[in-house]
ZAGU-240009 format. One record per residue (C-alpha): z, y, x; chain; residue number from 0. Coordinates in steps of 0.5 Angstrom, whole numbers. Each point is the difference from the previous one (the first is absolute). Layout:
<sites>
      Z      Y      X  cadena  num
      Z      Y      X       A  NUM
...
</sites>
This chain:
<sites>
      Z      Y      X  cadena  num
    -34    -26    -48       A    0
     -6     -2      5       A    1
     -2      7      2       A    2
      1      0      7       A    3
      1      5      4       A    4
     -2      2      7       A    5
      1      7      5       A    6
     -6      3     -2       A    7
      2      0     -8       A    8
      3      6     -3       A    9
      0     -1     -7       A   10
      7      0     -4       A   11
      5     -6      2       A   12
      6     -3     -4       A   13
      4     -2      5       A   14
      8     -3     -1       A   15
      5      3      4       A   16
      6     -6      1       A   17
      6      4      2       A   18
      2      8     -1       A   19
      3      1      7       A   20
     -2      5      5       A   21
     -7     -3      1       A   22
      0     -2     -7       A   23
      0      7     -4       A   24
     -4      3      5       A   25
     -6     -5     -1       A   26
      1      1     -7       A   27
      0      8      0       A   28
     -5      1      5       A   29
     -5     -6     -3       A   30
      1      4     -8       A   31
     -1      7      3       A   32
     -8     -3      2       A   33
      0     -3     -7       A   34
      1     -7      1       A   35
      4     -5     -6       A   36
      6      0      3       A   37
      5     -7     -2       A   38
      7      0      3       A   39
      4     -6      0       A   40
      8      0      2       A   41
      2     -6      3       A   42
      6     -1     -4       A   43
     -6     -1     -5       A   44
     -3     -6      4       A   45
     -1     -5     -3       A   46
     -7     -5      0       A   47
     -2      2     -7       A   48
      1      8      2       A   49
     -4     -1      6       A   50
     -6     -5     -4       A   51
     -1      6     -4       A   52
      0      5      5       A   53
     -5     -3      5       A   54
     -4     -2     -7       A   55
     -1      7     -2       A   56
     -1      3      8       A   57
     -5      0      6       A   58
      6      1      5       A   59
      7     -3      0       A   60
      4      5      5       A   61
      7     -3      3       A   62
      3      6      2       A   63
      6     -5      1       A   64
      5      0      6       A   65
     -3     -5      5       A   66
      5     -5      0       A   67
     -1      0     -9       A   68
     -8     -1      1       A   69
      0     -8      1       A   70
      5     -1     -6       A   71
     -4      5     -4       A   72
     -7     -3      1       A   73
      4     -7     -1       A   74
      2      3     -8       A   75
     -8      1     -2       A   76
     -3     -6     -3       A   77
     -6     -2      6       A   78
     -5     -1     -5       A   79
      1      7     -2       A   80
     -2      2      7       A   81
     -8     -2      0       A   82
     -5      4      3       A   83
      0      5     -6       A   84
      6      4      3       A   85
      3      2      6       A   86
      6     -1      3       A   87
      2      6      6       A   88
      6      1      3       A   89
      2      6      3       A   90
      5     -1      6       A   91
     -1      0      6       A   92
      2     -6      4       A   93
     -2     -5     -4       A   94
     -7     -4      0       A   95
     -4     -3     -6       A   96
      3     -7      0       A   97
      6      3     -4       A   98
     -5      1     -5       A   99
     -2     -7     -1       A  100
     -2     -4     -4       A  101
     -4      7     -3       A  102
     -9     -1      0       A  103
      0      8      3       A  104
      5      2      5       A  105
      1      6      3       A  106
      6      5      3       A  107
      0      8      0       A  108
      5      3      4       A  109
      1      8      1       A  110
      1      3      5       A  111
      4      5     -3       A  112
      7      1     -1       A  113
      2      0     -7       A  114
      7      3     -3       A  115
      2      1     -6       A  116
     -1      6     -2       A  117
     -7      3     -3       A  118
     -4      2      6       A  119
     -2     -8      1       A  120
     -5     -2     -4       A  121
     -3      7      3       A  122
      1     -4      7       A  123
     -4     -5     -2       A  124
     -6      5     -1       A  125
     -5      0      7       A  126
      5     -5      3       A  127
     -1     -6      5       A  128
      0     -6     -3       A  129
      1     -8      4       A  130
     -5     -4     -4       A  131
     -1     -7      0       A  132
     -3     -6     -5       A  133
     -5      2     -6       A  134
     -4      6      0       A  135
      5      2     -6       A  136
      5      3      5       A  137
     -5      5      3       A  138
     -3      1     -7       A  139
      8      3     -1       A  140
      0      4      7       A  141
     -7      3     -2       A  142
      2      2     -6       A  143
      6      5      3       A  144
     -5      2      4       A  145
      4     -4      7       A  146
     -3     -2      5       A  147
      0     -8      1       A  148
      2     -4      7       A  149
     -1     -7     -1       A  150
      7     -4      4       A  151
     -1     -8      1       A  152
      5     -4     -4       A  153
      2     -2      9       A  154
      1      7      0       A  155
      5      2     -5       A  156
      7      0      3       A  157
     -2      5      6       A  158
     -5      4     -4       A  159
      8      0     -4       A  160
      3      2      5       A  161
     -4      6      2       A  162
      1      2     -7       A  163
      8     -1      0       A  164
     -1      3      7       A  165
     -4      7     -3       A  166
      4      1     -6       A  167
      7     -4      0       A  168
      2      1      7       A  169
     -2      8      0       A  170
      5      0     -5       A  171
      5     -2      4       A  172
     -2      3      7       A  173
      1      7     -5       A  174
      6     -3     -3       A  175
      2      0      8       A  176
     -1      7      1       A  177
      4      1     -7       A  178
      6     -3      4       A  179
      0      5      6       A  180
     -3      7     -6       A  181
      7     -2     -3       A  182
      4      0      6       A  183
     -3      7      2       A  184
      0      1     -7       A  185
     -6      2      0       A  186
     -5     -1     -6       A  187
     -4     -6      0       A  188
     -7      5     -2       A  189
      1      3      6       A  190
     -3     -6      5       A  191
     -4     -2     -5       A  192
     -7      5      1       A  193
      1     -2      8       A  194
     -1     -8     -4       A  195
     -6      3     -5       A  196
     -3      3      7       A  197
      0     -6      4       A  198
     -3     -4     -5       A  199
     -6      5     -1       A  200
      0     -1      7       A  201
     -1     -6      1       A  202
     -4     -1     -6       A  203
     -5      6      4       A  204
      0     -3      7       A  205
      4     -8      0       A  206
      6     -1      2       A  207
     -1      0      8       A  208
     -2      7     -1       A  209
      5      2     -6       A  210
      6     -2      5       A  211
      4      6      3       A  212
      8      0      2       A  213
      3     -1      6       A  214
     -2     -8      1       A  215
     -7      3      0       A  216
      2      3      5       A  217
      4     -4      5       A  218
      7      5     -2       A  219
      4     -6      1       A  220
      6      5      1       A  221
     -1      3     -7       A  222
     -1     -7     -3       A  223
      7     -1      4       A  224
      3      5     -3       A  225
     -2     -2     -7       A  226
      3     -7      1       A  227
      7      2      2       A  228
     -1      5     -5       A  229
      0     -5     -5       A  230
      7     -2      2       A  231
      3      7      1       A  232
     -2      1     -8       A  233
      3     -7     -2       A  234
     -7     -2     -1       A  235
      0     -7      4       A  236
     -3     -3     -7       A  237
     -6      3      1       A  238
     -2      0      7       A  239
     -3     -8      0       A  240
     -5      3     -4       A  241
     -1      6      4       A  242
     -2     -4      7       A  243
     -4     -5     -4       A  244
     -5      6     -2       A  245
      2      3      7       A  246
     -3     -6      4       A  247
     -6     -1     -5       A  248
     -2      7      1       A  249
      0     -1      7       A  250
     -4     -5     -1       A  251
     -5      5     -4       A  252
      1      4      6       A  253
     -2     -5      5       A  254
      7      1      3       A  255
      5     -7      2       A  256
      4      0     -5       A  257
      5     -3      4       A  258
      2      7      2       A  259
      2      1     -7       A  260
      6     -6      1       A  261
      2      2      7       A  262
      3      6     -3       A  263
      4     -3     -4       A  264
      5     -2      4       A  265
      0      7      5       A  266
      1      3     -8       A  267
      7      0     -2       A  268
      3      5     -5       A  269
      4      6      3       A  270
</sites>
């Protein structure tokens, strides 16, 4: 279509959305609602005459594909369909842009959102961060749902990544913890939750070193003693490698050995 596009146009986009996953609806809704000419493409529609078509009808192609798809799907497209008329962008988060090759215009846009499947995502999108790397069509995407912009290197992917799995993924899974121990004391999960919502408000205020509190911080070994054997005492045995983990990484936050935290195992037998 050779209309270029770069950060600072807002005009109407056409954009092919290729997947209707989590990330793939959410660009598809959100992108629409700011009127954008949304097409989307399914992958049990792939073929190379579907995608010809696509990119020679749109400025953008968006892979909203699971990672490992993304090379076998650029594969499928005919490369002289991806010239210097349409941008190819990927939005995961640990890949680069040679997985794009051999497309002219590269580019890869990653939200640092959590999407989901219900129907606050695209909403998500609105005002989020978004890791960007490659052609000015990225960033045109981001401005256009009004995000901010970080610009990661393609060396850089797999620990930005990483912190991204860490923010979101584990957070899941250190609550899925504290879900553990609310089910042993039958006790709802709701009600340690406000206590997570305030320390992330904490430390989005102040920083982590500051935000930090409890009995590591303190240097109240013997009530993180008790904590450990209480985890046998209750049958929770699973859960206390992650709870030293986090233990000794918090005393690291505080300045404090975390050396301490391992002498303790031994002296911390259940009752």
């Amino acid at each position: 279509m050779g209309l270029g596009v770069s950060a600072s146009d807002h005009m109407t986009r056409s954009i092919g959305i290729v997947g209707q996953g989590r990330a793939g609806r959410a660009f598809a809704q959100a992108l629409e609602q700011l009127g954008w000419d949304v097409h989307v493409v399914v992958r049990s529609q792939l073929s190379a005459a579907v995608l010809a078509r696509l990119a020679d009808s749109v400025d953008i192609v968006l892979l909203c594909v699971p990672d490992g798809a993304i090379a076998d799907v650029v594969s499928a497209f005919d490369p002289e369909s991806l010239d210097d008329d349409v941008v190819l962008v990927h939005c995961s988060g640990a890949s680069g842009l040679e997985v794009l090759s051999p497309a002219v215009r590269r580019a890869s846009l990653h939200p640092l959102v959590s999407l989901t499947d219900d129907l606050g995502s695209a909403q998500r999108l609105t005002g989020a961060y978004f890791a960007v790397a490659g052609d000015p069509a990225a960033s045109a995407i981001a401005s256009a749902l009004a995000g901010h912009v970080i610009h990661v290197n393609d060396s850089d992917r797999a620990i930005y990544h990483a912190g991204a799995a860490i923010a979101s993924n584990h957070l899941v899974a250190l609550l899925a913890q504290v879900e553990s121990i609310a089910d042993r004391l039958s006790l709802p999960l709701e009600a340690f939750l406000d206590l997570a919502r305030g320390s992330l408000e904490n430390t989005s205020r102040l920083g982590p070193a500051v935000a930090l509190t409890g009995p590591v911080s303190r240097g109240d070994l013997s009530t993180v003693e008790g904590h450990i054997r209480a985890f046998g005492n209750h049958g929770l045995e699973e859960e206390l490698d992650a709870y030293l983990a986090l233990a000794r990484r918090a005393a690291v936050l505080a300045g404090r050995d975390p050396s301490e935290i391992d002498r303790l195992v031994d002296g911390a037998t259940p009752e």
